[in-house]
FIPABA-357366 format. One record per atom (N, C-alpha, C, CB): residue in three letters; x, y, z. Coordinates in steps of 0.1 Angstrom, whole numbers, plus 5000, padded with zeros to 4 digits. Glycine has a CB too. Example, Ala and Ser with C-alpha at 12.3 -4.5 7.8 and 13.67 -1.06 7.14 Angstrom:
! FIPABA-357366
Ala513249435078
Ala512349555078
Ala513249675078
Ala511349555090
Ser512849785071
Ser513749895071
Ser512950005079
Ser514149945057
END
This chain:
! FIPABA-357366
Unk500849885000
Unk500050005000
Unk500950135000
Unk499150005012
Unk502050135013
Unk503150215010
Unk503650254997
Unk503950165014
Unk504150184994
Unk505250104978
Unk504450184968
Unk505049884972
Unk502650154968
Unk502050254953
Unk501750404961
Unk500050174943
Unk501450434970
Unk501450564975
Unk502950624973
Unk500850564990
Unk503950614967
Unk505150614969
Unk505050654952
Unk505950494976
Unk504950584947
Unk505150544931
Unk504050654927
Unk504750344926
Unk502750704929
Unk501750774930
Unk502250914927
Unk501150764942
Unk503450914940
Unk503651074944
Unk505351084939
Unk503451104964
Unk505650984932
Unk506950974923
Unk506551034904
Unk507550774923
Unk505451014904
Unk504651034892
Unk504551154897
Unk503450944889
Unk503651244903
Unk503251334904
Unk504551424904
Unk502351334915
Unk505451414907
Unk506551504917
Unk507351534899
Unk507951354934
Unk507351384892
Unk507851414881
Unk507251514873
Unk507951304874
Unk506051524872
Unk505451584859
Unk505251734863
Unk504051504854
Unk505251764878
Unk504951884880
Unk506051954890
Unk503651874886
Unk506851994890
Unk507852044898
Unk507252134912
Unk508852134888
Unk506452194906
Unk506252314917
Unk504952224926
Unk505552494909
Unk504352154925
Unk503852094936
Unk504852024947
Unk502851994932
Unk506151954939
Unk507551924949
Unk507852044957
Unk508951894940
Unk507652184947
Unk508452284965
Unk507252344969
Unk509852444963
Unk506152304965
Unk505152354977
Unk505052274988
Unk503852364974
Unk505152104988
Unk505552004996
Unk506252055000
Unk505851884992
Unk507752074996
Unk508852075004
Unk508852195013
Unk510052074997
Unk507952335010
Unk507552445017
Unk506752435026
Unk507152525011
Unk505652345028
Unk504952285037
Unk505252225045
Unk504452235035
Unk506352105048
Unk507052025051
Unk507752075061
Unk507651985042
Unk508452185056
Unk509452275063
Unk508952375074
Unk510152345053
Unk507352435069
Unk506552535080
Unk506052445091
Unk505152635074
Unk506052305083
Unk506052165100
Unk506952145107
Unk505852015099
Unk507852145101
Unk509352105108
Unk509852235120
Unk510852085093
Unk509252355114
Unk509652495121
Unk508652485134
Unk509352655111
Unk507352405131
Unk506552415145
Unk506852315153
Unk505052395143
Unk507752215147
Unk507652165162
Unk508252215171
Unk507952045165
Unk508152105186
Unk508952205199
Unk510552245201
Unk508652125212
Unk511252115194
Unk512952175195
Unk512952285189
Unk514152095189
Unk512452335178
Unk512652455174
Unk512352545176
Unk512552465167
Unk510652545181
Unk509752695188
Unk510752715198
Unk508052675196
Unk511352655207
Unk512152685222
Unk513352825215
Unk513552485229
Unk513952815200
Unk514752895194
Unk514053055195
Unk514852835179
Unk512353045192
Unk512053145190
Unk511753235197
Unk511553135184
Unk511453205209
Unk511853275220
Unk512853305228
Unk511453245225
Unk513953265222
Unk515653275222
Unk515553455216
Unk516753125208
Unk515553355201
Unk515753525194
Unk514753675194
Unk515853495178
Unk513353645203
Unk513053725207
Unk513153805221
Unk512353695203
Unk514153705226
Unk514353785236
Unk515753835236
Unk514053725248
Unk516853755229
Unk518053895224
Unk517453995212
Unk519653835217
Unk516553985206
Unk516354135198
Unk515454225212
Unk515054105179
Unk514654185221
Unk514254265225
Unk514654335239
Unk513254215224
Unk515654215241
Unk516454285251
Unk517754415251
Unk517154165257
Unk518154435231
Unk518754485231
Unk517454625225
Unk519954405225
Unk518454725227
Unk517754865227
Unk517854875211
Unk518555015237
Unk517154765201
Unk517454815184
Unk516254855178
Unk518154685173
Unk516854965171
Unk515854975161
Unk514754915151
Unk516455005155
Unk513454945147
Unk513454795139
Unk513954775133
Unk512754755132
Unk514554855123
Unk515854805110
Unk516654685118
Unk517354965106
Unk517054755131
Unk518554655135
Unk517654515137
Unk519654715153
Unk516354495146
Unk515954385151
Unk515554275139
Unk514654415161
Unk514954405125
Unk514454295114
Unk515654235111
Unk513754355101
Unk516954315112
Unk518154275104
Unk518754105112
Unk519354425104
Unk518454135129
Unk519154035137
Unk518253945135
Unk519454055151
Unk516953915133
Unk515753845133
Unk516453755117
Unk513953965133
Unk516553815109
Unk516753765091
Unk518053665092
Unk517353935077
Unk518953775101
Unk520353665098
Unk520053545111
Unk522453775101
Unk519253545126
Unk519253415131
Unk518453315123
Unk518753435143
Unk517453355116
Unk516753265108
Unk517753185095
Unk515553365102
Unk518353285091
Unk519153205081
Unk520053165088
Unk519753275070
Unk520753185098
Unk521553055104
Unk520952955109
Unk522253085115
Unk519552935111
Unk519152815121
Unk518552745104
Unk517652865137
Unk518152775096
Unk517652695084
Unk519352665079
Unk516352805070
Unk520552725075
Unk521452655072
Unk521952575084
Unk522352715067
Unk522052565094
Unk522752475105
Unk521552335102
Unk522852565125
Unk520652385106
Unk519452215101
Unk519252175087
Unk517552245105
Unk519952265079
Unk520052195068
Unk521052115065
Unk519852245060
Unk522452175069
Unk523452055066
Unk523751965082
Unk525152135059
Unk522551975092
Unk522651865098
Unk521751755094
Unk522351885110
Unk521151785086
Unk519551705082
Unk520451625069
Unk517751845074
Unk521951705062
Unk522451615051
Unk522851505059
Unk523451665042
Unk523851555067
Unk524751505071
Unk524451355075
Unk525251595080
Unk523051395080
Unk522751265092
Unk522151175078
Unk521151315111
Unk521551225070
Unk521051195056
Unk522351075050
Unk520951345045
Unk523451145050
Unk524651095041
Unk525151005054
Unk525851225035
Unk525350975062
Unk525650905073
Unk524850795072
Unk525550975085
Unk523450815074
Unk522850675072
Unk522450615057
Unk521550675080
Unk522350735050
Unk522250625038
Unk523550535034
Unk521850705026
Unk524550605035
Unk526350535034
Unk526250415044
Unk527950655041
Unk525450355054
Unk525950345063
Unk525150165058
Unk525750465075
Unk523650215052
Unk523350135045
Unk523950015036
Unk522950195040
Unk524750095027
Unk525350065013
Unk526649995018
Unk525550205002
Unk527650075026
Unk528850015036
Unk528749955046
Unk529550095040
Unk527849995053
Unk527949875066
Unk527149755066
Unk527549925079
Unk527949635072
Unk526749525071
Unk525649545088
Unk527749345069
Unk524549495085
Unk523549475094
Unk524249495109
Unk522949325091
Unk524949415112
Unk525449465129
Unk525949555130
Unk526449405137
Unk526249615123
Unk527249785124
Unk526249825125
Unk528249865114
Unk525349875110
Unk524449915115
Unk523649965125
Unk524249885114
Unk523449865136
Unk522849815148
Unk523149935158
Unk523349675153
Unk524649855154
Unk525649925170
Unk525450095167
Unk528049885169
Unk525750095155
Unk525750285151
Unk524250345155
Unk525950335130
Unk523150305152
Unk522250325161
Unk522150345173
Unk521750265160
Unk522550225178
Unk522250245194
Unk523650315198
Unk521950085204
Unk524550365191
Unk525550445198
Unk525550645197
Unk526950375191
Unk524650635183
Unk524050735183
Unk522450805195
Unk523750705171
Unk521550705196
Unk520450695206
Unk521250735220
Unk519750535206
Unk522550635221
Unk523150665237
Unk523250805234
Unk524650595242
Unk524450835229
Unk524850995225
Unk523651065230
Unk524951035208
Unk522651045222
Unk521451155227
Unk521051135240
Unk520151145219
Unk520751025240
Unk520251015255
Unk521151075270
Unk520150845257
Unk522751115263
Unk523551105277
Unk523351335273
Unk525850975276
Unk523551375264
Unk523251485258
Unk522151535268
Unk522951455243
Unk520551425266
Unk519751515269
Unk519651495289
Unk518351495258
Unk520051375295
Unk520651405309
Unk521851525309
Unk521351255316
Unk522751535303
Unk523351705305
Unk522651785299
Unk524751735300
Unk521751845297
Unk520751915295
Unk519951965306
Unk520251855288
Unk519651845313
Unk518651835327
Unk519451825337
Unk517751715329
Unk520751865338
Unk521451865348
Unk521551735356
Unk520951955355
Unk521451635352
Unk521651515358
Unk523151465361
Unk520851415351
Unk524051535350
Unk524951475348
Unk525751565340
Unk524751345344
Unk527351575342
Unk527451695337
Unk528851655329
Unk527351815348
Unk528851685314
Unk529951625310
Unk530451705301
Unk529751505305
Unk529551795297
Unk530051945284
Unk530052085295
Unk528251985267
Unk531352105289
Unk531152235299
Unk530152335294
Unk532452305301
Unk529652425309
Unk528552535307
Unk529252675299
Unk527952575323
Unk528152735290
Unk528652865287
Unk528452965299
Unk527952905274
Unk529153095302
Unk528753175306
Unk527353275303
Unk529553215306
Unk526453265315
Unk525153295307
Unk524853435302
Unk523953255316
Unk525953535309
Unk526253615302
Unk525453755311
Unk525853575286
Unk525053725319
Unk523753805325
Unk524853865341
Unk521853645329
Unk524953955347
Unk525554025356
Unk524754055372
Unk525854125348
Unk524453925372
Unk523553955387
Unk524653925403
Unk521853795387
Unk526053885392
Unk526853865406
Unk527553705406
Unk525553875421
END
């Protein structure tokens, strides 16, 4: 059922280009809603608004965080892209495996230093002068 819903929208994608980047424009205003990312947007609205800028300056800081956070997720989205598809084609099945669950650990130990459970990356300075 997959396999012809696939083949369906392989057909379609061919004959019409611009329904591909309306997909892919859609796709992407999903990917921006979810929650790892909303957490960003309240980042950059609180250094444009904490700083005393102009609109010019805030539109200008607002344009270039945006274009840094769509290039940084985009060549992480290759990267991890080219990693597993290679990983496919080069690795056999147990590697595979292991690279999985050594990646999963990774995150999992990432998001306990995150929560303070465990502390293994050092902290930035938060930059704020209360003492």
């Amino acid at each position: 059922m997959i396999g012809a819903w696939i083949d369906v929208l392989k057909e379609l994608l061919a004959d019409n280009l611009l329904i591909g980047l309306l997909i892919a424009f859609a796709l992407g205003v999903l990917t921006f809603l979810m929650p790892c990312t909303l957490g960003s947007v309240s980042m950059i609205l609180g250094y444009v608004g904490g700083t005393n800028a102009t609109k010019k300056k805030a539109f200008v800081y607002s344009l270039v965080f945006t274009i840094g956070q769509v290039v940084v997720l985009a060549v992480i989205g290759f990267a991890l892209f080219l990693v597993f598809d290679l990983s496919e084609v080069f690795l056999p099945w147990p590697a595979q495996a292991i690279l999985n669950w050594l990646l999963g650990l990774f995150m999992f130990v990432l998001v306990l230093d995150i929560w303070g459970v465990i502390s293994i990356f050092p902290k930035g300075k938060s930059g704020n002068n209360d003492g």
